[in-house]
C-alpha positions as CSV (number, residue, x, y, z in Angstrom):
1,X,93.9,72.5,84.2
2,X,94.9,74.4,81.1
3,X,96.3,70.7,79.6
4,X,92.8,69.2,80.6
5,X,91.2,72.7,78.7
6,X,93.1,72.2,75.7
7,X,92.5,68.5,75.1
8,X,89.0,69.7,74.9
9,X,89.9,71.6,71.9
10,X,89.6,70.2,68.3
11,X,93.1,69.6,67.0
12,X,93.5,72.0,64.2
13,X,92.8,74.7,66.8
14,X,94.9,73.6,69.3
15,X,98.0,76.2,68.1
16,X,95.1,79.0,68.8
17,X,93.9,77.7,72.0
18,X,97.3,77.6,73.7
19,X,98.1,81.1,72.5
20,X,95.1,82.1,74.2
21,X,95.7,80.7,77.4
22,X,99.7,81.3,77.5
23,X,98.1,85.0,76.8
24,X,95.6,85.3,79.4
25,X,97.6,83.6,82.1
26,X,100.4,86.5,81.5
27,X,97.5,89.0,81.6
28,X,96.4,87.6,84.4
29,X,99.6,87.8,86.0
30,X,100.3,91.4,85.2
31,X,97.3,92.9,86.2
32,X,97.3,90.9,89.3
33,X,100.6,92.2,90.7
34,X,99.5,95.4,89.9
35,X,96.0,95.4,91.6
36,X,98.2,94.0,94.7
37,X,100.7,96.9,94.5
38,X,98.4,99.3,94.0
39,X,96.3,98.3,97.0
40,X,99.9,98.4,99.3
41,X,100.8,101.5,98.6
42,X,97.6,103.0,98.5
43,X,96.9,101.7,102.1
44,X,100.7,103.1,103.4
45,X,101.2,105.9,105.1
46,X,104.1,108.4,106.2
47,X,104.6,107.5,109.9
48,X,107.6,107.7,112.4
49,X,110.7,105.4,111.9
50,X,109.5,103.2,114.8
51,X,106.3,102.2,113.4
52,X,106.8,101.5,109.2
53,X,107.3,97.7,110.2
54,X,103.4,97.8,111.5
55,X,102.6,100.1,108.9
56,X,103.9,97.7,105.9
57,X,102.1,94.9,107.6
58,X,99.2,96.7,107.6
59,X,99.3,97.5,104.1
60,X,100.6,94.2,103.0
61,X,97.7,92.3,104.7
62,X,95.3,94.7,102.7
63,X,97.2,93.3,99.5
64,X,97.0,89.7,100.7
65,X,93.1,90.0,101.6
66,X,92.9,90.8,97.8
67,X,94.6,88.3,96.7
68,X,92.9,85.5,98.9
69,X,89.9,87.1,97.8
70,X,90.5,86.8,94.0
71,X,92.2,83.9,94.3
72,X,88.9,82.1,95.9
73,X,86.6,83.8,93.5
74,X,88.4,82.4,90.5
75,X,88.5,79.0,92.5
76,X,84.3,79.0,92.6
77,X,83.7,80.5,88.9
78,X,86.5,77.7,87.9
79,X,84.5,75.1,89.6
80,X,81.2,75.9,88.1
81,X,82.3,76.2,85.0
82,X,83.5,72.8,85.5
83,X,80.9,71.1,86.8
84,X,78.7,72.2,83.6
85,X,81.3,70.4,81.2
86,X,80.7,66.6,79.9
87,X,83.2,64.1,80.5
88,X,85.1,64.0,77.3
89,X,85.2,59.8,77.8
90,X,81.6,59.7,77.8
């Protein structure tokens, strides 16, 4: 997708546009492992020795439901922003 984006892009600022993206994509990164994290711990708890297996799946299915949910919004806004675009053959 970002090869397909940057073919888009005039040649003299292609150098730009793939800093951008290699940028963003790291950003993107980052902040996404953090949201997760944050949303794991946030959603443990202290509990007996016997129940921190449910307890971590609990909180790691809160951090997953993010995820899926991000994940799908960036899937739709990807797609409409998409389906606006010309074909560059045309």
């Amino acid at each position: 997708m970002a090869a397909d984006a940057l073919s888009r892009v005039p040649a003299v600022d292609r150098p730009q546009a793939s800093g951008i993206v290699q940028t963003v994509r790291q950003l993107g990164g980052t902040l996404g492992v953090a949201v997760i994290g944050t949303v794991i711990l946030s959603r443990q708890r202290v509990v007996p020795a016997a129940e921190r297996a449910h307890a971590a799946a609990e909180a790691m299915r809160g951090g997953f439901l993010v995820a899926a949910g991000t994940f799908a919004i960036g899937l739709v806004a990807g797609a409409l922003l998409l389906a606006g675009r010309p074909d560059p053959g045309d």
